[in-house]
C-alpha positions as CSV (number, residue, x, y, z in Angstrom):
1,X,1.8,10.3,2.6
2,X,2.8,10.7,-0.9
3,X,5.8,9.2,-3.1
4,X,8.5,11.9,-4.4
5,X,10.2,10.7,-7.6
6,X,13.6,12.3,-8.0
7,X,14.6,14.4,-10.4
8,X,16.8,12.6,-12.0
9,X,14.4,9.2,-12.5
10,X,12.2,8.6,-15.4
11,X,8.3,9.4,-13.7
12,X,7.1,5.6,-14.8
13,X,3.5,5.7,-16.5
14,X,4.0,8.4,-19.1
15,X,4.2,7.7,-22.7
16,X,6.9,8.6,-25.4
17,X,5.0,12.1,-25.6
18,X,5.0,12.5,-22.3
19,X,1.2,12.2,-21.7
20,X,0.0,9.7,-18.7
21,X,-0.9,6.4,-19.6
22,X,-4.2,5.7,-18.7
23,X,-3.5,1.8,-18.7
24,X,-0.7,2.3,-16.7
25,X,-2.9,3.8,-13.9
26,X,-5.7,1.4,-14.3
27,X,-3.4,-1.6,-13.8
28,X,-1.9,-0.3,-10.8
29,X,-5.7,-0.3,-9.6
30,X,-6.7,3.3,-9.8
31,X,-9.9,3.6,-10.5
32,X,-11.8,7.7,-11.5
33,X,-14.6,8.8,-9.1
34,X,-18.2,7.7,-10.1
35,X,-20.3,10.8,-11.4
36,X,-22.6,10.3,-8.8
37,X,-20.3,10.8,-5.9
38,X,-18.6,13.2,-7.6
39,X,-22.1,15.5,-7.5
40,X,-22.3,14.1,-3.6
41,X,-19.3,15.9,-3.1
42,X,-19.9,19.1,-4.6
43,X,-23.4,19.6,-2.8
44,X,-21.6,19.3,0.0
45,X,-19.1,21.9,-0.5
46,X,-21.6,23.7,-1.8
47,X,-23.8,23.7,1.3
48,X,-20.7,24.3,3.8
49,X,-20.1,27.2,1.6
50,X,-23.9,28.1,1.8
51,X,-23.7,27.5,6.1
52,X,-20.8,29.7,6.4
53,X,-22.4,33.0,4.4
54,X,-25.3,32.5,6.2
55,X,-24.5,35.5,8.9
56,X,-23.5,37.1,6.5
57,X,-26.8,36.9,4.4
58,X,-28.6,37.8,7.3
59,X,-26.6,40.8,8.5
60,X,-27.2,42.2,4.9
61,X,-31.1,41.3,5.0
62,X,-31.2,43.5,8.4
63,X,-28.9,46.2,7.3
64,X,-30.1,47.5,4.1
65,X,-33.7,48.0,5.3
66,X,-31.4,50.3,8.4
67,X,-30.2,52.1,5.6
68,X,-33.1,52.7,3.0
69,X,-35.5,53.7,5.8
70,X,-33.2,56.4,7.0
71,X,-32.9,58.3,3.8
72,X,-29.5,59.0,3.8
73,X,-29.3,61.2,7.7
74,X,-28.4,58.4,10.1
75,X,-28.7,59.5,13.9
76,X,-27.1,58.0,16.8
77,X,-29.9,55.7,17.8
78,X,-29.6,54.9,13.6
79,X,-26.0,54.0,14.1
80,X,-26.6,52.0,17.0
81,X,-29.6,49.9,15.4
82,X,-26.6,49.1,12.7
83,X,-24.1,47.8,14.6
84,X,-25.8,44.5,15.0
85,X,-26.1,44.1,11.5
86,X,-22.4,45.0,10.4
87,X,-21.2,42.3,12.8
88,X,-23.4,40.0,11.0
89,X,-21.8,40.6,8.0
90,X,-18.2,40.8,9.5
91,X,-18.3,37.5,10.7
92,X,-19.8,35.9,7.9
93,X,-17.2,37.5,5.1
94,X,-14.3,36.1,7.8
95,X,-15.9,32.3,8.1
96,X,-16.1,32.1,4.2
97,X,-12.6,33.5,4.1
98,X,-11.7,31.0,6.5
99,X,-13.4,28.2,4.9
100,X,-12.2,29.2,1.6
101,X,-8.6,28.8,2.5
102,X,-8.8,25.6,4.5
103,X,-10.4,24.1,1.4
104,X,-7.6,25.3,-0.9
105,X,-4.9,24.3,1.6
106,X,-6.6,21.0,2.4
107,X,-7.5,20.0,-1.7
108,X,-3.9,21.5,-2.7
109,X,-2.0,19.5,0.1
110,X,-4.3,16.5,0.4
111,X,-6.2,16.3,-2.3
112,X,-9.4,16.6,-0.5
113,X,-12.3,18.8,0.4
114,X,-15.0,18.4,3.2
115,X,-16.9,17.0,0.2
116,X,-14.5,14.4,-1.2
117,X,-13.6,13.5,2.1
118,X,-17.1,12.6,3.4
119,X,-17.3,10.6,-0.4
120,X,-14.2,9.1,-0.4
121,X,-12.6,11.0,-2.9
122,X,-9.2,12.1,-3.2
123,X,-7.7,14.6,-6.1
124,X,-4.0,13.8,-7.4
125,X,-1.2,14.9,-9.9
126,X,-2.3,12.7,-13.2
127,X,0.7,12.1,-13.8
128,X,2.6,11.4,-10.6
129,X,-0.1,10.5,-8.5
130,X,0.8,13.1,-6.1
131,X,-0.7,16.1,-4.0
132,X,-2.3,18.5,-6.8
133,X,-0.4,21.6,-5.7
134,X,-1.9,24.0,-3.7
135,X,-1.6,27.3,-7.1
136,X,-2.8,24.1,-9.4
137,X,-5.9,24.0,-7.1
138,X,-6.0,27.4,-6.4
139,X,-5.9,28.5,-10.6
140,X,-8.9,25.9,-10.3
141,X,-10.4,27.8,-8.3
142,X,-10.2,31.2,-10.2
143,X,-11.4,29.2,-13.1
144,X,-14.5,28.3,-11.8
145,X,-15.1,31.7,-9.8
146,X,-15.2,33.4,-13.4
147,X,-17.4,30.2,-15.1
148,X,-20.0,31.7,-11.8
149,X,-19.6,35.8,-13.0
150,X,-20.0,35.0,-16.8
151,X,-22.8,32.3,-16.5
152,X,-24.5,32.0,-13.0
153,X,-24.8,28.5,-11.7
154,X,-24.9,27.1,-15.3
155,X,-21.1,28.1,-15.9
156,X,-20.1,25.7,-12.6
157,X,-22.0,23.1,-14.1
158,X,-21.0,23.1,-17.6
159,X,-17.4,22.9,-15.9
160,X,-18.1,19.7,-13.8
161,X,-20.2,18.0,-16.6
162,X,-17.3,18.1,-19.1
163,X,-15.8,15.2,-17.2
164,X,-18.9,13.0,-19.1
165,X,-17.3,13.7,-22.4
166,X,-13.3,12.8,-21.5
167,X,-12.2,10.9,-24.4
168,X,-9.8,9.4,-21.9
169,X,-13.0,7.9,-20.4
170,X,-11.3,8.8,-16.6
171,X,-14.0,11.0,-16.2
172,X,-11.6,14.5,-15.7
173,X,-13.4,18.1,-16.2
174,X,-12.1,20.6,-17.4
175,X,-11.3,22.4,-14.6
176,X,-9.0,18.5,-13.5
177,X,-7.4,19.6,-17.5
178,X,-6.5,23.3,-16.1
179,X,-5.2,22.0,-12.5
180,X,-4.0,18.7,-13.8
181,X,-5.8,16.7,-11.6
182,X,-7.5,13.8,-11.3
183,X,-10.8,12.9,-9.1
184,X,-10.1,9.2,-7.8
185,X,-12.3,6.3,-5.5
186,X,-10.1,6.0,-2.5
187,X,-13.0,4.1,-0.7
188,X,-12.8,0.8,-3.4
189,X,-9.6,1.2,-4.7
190,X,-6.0,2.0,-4.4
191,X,-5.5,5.3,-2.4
192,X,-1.9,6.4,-3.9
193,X,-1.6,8.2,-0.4
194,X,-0.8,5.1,0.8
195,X,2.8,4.8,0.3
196,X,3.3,1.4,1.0
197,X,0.0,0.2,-1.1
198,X,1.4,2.3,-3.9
199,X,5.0,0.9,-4.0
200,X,3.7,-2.6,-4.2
201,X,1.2,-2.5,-7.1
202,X,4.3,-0.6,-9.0
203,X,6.4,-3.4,-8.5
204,X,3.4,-5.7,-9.2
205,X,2.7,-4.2,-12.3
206,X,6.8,-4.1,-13.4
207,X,7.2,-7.6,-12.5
208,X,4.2,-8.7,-14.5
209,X,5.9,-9.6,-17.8
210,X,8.3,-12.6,-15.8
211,X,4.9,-13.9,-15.2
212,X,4.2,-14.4,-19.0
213,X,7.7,-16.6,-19.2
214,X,6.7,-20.0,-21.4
215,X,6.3,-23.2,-19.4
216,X,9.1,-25.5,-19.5
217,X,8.8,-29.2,-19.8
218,X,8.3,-31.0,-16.3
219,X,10.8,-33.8,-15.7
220,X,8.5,-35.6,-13.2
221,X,7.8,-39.3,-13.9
222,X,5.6,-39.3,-11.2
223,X,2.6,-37.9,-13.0
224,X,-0.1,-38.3,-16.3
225,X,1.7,-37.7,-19.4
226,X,0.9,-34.1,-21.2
227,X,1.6,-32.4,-23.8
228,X,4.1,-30.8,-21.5
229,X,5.7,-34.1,-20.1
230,X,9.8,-35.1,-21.1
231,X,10.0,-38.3,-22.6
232,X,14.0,-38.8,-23.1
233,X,14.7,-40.9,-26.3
234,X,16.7,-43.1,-24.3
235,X,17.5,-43.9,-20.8
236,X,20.9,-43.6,-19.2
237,X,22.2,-47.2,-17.4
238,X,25.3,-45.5,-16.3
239,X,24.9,-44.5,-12.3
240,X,25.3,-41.2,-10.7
241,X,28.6,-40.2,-10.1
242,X,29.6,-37.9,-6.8
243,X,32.4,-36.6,-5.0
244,X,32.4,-38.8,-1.4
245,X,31.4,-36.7,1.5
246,X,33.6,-35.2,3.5
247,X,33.6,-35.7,7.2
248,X,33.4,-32.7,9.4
249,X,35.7,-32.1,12.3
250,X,34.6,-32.4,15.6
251,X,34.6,-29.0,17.2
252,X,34.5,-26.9,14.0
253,X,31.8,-24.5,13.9
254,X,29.3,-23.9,10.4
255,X,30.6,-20.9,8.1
256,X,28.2,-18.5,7.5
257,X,25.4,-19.7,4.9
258,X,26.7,-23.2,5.2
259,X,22.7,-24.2,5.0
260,X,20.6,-22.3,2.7
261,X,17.2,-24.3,2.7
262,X,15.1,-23.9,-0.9
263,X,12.7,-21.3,-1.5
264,X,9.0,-21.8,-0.9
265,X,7.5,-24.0,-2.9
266,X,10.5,-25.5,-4.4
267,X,10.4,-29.7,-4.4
268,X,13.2,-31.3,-2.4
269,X,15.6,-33.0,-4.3
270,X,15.7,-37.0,-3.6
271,X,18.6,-37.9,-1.1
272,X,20.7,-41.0,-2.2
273,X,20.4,-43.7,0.1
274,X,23.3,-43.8,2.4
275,X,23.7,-46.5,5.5
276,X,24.3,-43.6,7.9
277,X,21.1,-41.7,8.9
278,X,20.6,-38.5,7.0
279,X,19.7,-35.0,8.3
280,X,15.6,-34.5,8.2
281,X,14.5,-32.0,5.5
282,X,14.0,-28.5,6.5
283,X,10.2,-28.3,5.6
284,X,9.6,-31.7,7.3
285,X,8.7,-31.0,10.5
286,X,10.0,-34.3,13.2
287,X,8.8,-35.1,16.5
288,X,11.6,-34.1,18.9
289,X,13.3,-36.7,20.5
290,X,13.7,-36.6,24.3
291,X,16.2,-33.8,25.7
292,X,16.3,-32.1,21.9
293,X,15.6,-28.4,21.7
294,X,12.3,-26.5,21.7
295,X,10.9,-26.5,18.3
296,X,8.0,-24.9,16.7
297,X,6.3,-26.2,13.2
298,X,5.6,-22.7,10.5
299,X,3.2,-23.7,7.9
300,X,3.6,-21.3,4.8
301,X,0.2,-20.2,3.1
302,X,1.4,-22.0,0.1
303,X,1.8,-25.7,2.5
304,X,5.3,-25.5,3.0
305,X,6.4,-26.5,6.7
306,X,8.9,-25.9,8.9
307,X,10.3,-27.5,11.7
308,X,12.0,-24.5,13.1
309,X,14.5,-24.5,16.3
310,X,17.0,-21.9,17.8
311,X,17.5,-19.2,15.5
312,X,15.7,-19.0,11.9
313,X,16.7,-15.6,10.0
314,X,13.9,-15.3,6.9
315,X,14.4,-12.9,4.0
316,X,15.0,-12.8,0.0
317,X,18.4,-13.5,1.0
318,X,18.8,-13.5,4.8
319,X,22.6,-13.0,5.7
320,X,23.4,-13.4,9.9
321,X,24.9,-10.2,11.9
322,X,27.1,-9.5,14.3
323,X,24.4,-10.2,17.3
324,X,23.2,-13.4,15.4
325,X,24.5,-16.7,16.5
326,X,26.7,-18.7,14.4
327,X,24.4,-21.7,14.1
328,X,21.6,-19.1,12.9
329,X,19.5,-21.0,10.3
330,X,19.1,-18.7,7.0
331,X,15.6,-19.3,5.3
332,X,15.7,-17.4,2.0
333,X,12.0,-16.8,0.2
334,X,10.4,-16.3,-3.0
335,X,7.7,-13.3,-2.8
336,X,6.0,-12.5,-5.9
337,X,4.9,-9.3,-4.3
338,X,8.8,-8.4,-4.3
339,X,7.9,-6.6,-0.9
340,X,10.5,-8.9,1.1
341,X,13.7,-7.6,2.9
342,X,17.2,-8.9,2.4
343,X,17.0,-10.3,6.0
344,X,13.4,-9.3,6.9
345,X,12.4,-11.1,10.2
346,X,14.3,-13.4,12.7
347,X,12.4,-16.2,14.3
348,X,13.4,-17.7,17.5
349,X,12.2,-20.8,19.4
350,X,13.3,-21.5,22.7
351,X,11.9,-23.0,25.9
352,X,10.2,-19.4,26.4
353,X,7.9,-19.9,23.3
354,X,7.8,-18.5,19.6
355,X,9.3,-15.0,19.4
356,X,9.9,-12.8,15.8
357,X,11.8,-9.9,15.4
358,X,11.5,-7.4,12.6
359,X,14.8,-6.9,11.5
360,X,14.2,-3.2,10.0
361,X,12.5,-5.1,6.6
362,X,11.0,-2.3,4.4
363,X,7.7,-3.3,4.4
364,X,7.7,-4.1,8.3
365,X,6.2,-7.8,9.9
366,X,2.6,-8.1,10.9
367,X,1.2,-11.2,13.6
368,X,-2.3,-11.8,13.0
369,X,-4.0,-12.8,16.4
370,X,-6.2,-16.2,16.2
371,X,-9.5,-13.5,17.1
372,X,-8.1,-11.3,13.8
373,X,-6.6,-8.7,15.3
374,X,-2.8,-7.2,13.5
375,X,0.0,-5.9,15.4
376,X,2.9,-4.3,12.9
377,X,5.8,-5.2,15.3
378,X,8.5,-2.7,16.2
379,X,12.1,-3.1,14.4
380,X,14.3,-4.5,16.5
381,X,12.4,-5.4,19.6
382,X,11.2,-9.4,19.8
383,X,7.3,-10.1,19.9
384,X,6.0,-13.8,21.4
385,X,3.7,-15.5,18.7
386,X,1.4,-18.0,20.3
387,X,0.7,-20.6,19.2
388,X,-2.2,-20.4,16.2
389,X,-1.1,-17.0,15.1
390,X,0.1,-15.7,11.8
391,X,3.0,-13.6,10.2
392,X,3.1,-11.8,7.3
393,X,6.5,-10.8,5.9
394,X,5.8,-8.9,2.7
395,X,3.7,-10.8,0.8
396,X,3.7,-14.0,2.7
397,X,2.2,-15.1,5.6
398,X,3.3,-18.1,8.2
399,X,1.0,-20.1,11.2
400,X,2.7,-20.3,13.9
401,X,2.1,-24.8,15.1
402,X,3.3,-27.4,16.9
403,X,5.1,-25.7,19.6
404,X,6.6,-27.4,22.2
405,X,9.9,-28.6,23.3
């Protein structure tokens, strides 16, 4: 599956002139095809070309003979003593037409060959990564049909050696110049056929400069002194000043977003001491006390926990729907990989187990088994999580612990 740009969005990777960036590409993880596998894939070609003429080679090898010996009057035990022959050559000329067009069709469409196939090679649109284009491939083609009538077997391989001398160093021929194309590894790198591969190393690659941001000073007292440390040239005496809390009634019910927990890997802020016991921390996860809800413990990748009960709706900003209970918990998330949803996943614990539901995320929700096997869940249709497992929501990934009631 490839990515269609619209018309009316700037095609990212192409410089000021409008020439492809080769840096742009090689960031995103594109890598050229090796020389070597490049030749693989030609022979190849070559010989299914070579397989296909080969009635044909031989119907010709019987019929001339037929022909010569006869001296031009050709009888009807003559014309029967042809026939064989002329099939020969029928079906050869209509398996190298067939093969010829399923090539075209399959390189123009695909950007493959039985060759680059087998070598794990795919061609592409240097500039938007796309299918070639079946008259880009096929204008290829013409070009290298007439490189084989003017110099015979050198002509095709002055063509593909040109790709040694690319002052882009991306290895392209000429011929890749006339289609503009461009022979990639598929097999060790990014395959830009993979839609959802390619959308996040774009986004990757666009979010890189936030990760160049400078470092601010750390306010922590609890650790060595750096050259990146605070030191305040004088300390405060004068105590913290807050409005008193306000008591909540009875039988009123939580407004929407009422508790927002902090992203992953952000430090809890210190609670002031009060007399009256304080609610536990989300990421803390508590042993349940007896008669309290089922619960379940999801430990992040990056050692975040939490002690999750009832409904938790995860997401860059996870917002509850109409079907989603009003004491919903909403679990917003920082992914560098920018491939979270809004409200990507829901997770609910009851007495029944662990169960998550893809909430029609972009990027879809995967559970890794314990033995390693992945299941991309269904949008829309809950999925128990045993205990031990593992989801992956964009670019994060949860364990499943601690479940019980």
């Amino acid at each position: 599956m490839s990515i269609t740009m619209h018309a009316d969005e700037p095609l990212p990777g192409l410089r000021p002139d409008g020439r492809p960036d080769p840096a742009y590409a090689a960031a995103l993880g594109l890598r050229p095809a090796p020389s070597g596998r490049r030749a693989g894939a030609f022979s190849l070609d070559a010989l299914a070309w070579v397989v296909a003429s080969v009635p044909a080679v031989i119907g010709w090898v019987l019929l001339v003979p037929a022909v010569a010996g006869s001296g031009g009057a050709v009888g009807a035990a003559d014309v029967a003593a042809l026939v064989g022959p002329l099939v020969l050559v029928a079906v050869g000329q209509v398996l190298v037409a067939i093969l010829g067009i399923t090539q075209l069709a399959l390189h123009g469409r695909r950007g493959v060959t039985i060759g680059k196939a087998s070598f794990g090679l795919r061609s592409v649109n240097v500039s938007s990564f796309e299918r070639p284009g079946f008259w880009r491939v096929v204008l290829r083609a013409l070009v290298l049909w007439a490189a084989q009538l003017v110099l015979p077997v050198a002509g095709p391989a002055l063509c593909f050696a040109s790709g040694l001398w690319d002052p882009e160093g991306r290895g392209r021929s000429c011929l890749d110049r006339i289609g503009r194309c461009w022979v990639l590894d598929v097999r060790h790198a990014l395959d830009p056929f993979d839609a959802k591969a390619l959308r996040h190393a774009r986004r990757q690659v666009e979010a890189a400069p936030l990760a160049e941001r400078p470092v601010l000073p750390s306010l922590a007292t609890d650790r060595a002194i750096d050259e990146r440390t605070f030191i305040p040239a004088a300390r405060s005496s004068s105590g913290v000043v807050a409005a008193p809390p306000v008591a909540a009634e009875p039988d009123a019910t939580p407004a929407p977003g009422a508790w927002s927990p902090p992203p992953i890997g952000a430090s809890a802020p210190a609670a002031p001491a009060r007399s009256a016991p304080s609610a536990p921390f989300p990421f803390q996860a508590t042993p349940s006390a007896p008669g309290a809800r089922a619960s379940a413990t999801l430990v992040f990748s990056d050692g975040a926990r939490l002690a999750a009960s009832g409904t938790t709706l995860l997401g860059r900003t996870p917002a509850r729907g109409d079907a989603d209970p009003v004491e919903a918990a909403l679990l917003p998330l920082v992914d560098p990989s920018m491939g979270l949803s809004k409200t990507h996943a829901a997770v609910e614990v009851d007495a029944r187990g662990v169960r998550v539901t893809d909430r029609w995320s972009s990027n879809g929700t995967e559970v890794v088994a314990p033995d390693g096997g992945v299941q991309v869940l269904e949008p829309g249709v809950p999925h128990t999580v045993p205990a031990g497992s593992s989801v992956r929501l964009g670019g994060l990934e949860f364990r499943v612990e601690g479940v019980g009631a």
